[in-house]
C-alpha positions in Angstrom: 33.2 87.7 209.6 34.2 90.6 207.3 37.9 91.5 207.4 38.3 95.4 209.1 42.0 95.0 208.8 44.5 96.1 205.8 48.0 94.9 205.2 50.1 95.9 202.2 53.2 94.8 201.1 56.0 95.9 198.9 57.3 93.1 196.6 61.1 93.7 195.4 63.3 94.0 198.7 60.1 93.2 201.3 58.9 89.8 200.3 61.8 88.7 198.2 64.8 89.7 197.9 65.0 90.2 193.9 68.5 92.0 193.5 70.0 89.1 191.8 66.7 88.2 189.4 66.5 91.9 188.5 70.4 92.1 187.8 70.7 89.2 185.5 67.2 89.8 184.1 68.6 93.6 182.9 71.9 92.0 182.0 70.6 89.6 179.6 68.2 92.1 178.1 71.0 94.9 178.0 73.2 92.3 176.0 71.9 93.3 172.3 72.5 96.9 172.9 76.5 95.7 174.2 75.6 97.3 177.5 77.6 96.0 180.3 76.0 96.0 183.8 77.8 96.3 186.8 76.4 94.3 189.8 77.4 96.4 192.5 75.7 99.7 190.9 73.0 98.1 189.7 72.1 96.6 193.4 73.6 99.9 194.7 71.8 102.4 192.3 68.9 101.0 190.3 67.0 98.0 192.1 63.9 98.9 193.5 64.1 102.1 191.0 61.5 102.2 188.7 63.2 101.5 184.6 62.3 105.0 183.6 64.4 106.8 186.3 67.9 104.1 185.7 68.0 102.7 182.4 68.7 106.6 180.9 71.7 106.8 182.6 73.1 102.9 182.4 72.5 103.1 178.5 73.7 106.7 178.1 70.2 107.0 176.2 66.5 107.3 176.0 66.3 105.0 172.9 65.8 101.5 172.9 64.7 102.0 177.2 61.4 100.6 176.5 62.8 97.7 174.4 65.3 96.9 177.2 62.9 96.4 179.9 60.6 94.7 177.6 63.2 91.9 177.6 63.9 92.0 180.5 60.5 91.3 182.0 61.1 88.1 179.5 64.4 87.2 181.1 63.0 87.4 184.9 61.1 84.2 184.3 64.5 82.6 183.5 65.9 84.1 187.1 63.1 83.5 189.7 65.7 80.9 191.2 68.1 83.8 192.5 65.7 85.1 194.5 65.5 85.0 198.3 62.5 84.6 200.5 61.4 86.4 203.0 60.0 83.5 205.2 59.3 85.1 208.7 57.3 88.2 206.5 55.4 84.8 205.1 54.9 83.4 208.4 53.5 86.5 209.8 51.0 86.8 206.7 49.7 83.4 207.0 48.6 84.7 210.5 47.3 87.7 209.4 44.9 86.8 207.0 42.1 85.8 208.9 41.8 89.1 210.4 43.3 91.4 207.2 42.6 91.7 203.7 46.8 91.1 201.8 47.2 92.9 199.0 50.8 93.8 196.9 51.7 97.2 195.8 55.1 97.6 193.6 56.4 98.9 191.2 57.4 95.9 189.3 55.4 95.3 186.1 52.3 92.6 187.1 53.8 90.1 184.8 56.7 90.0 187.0 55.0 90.2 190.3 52.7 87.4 189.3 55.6 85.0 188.0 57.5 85.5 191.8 54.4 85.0 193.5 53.3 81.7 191.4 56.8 80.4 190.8 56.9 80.5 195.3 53.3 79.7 195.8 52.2 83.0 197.3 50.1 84.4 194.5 46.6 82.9 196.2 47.2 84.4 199.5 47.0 88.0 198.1 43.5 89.2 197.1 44.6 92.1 195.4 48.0 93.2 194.0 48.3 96.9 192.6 51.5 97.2 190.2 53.5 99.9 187.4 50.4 99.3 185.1 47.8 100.4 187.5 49.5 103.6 188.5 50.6 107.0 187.0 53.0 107.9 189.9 55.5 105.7 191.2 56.7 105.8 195.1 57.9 108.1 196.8 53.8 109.1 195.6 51.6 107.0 197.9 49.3 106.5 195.1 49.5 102.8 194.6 49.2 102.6 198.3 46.2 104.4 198.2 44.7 102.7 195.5 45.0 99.8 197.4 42.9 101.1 200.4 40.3 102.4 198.1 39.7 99.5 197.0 39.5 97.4 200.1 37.7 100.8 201.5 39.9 100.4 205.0 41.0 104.1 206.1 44.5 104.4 207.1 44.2 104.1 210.8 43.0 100.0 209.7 46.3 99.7 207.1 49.4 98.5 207.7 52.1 98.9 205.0 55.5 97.2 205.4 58.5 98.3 203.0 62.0 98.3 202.7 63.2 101.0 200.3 63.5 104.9 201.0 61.2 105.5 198.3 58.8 103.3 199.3 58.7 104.4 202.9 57.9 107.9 202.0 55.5 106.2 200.0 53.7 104.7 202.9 53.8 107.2 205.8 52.6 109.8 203.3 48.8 107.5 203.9 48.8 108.0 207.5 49.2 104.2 207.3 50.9 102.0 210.2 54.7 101.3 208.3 57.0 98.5 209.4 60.4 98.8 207.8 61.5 95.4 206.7 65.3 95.1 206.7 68.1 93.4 204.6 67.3 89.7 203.5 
């Protein structure tokens, strides 16, 4: 029976909780530059953010930005313990997907979506994951979103998004989509 059904989901603050991996990922990778990283702003301020938009303002500089979240998608492997899981959001997908195609859309690089979803055991359930390098606007553009439905060709009316950040919200009701807002972990 072919799938008529859509679900999308964020990754960073919707299926995990990732504040912690992210903070000590950017820590350790701020470390050479002697950047110090406070935990509270950067839950507060920059998770969920894409690099471009925080790392400016936490380093007081363009230079290097590139460098730092190079190593920092090398120090995330090193942190996938800190996350939390959102189990009910995994129950519901395990009932969803003999009815909907599951697919991730974030803003996280895909190195760093794949190693969450392998280092948990989620990665098979997805069919097709859409991430930063796929993109050329990040949310609050529904463009990955989009992408996403494109390529499963279900119209918005058959798509259900669920997301947790303002950003990403916007994102989602801008494609007409069904949104559930997933809370706090």
């Amino acid at each position: 029976m072919a799938k008529e059904y859509l679900a999308l989901f964020d990754l960073d603050g919707t299926l995990f909780d990732t504040g912690d991996v992210n903070y000590y990922a950017y820590k350790e990778a701020l470390t050479p530059f002697n950047v110090e990283l406070d935990k509270e702003y950067f839950v507060n301020k920059c998770n969920g953010r894409h690099y471009t938009e925080f790392l400016p303002q936490i380093m007081g500089t363009y230079e290097h930005m590139d460098e730092v979240h190079k190593l920092k998608k090398s120090a995330y492997a090193n942190n996938l313990d800190k996350a939390r899981v959102n189990h009910h959001l995994f129950e519901i997908i395990m009932q969803m997907k003999e009815k909907y195609h599951l697919a991730v859309v974030t803003t996280a690089s895909r190195q760093n979506a794949t190693d969450i979803l392998k280092y948990y055991n989620y990665y098979d359930i997805f069919e097709f994951m859409v991430t930063q390098e796929d993109i050329t606007r990040i949310k609050p553009d529904p463009e990955g979103f989009i992408l996403a439905m494109n390529h499963f060709e279900i119209d918005a009316k058959n798509t259900v998004i669920f997301e947790d950040s303002e950003v990403g919200i916007q994102a989602a009701k801008a494609t007409g989509a069904t949104v559930f807002v997933i809370g706090q972990l």
